[in-house]
N, C-alpha and C positions, 0 to 999 in steps of 0.2 A: 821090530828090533832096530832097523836102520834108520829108521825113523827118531826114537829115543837118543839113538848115539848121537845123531845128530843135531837132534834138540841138546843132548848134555853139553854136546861142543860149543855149540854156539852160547849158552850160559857162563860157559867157563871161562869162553875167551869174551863175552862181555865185562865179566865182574873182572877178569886180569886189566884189562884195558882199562875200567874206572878205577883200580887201584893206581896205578901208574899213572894215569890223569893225579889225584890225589895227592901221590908221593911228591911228583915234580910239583904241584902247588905249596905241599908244608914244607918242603926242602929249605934246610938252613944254606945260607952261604957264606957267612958270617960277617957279610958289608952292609949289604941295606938289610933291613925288616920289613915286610911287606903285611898288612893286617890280613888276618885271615878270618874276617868279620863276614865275607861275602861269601868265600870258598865253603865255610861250613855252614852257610841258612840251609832251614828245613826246607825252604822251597827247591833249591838248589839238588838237594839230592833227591825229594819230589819229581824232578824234572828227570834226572838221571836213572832212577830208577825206571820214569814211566819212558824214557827212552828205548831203556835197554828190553822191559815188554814188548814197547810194538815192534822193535827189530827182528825178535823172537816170533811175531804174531806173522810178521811181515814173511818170514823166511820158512815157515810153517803155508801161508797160503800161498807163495809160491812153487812151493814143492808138490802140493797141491793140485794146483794149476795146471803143471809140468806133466805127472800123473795123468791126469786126465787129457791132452793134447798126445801124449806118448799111447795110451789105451787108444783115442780115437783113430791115430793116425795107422799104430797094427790094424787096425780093425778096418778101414780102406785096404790096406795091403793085401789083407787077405779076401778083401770080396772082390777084388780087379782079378785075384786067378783063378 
């Protein structure tokens, strides 16, 4: 269950953060115009997308990790007494 929450968290506060990336990109100012030719390629969000997986992949295998370093290390503790 803590696991999930914390996979959702971390989805959630990805897609906020690429939203706001986004925002401040289409953002009118009404002085200059800036093309937004580049900001919306498909590779572009491609990228962002497969960004935002491995961050997700990334923070899953080190909990992981953690997990296992935290099991190993109880498991010394209790064979020293």
């Amino acid at each position: 269950m803590k696991r999930l929450l914390k996979f959702n968290i971390t989805t959630v506060l990805s897609a906020v953060i690429t939203v706001l990336f986004a925002v401040t990109a289409f953002a009118e100012n009404g002085e200059i115009r800036y093309s937004n030719e580049l900001t919306v390629s498909p590779l572009r969000i491609f990228f962002a997308v497969l960004v935002i997986i491995a961050f997700v992949a990334l923070e899953i295998a080190v909990e992981k990790i953690r997990e296992k370093r935290v099991k190993k290390r109880n498991g010394e503790i209790h064979r020293d007494k």
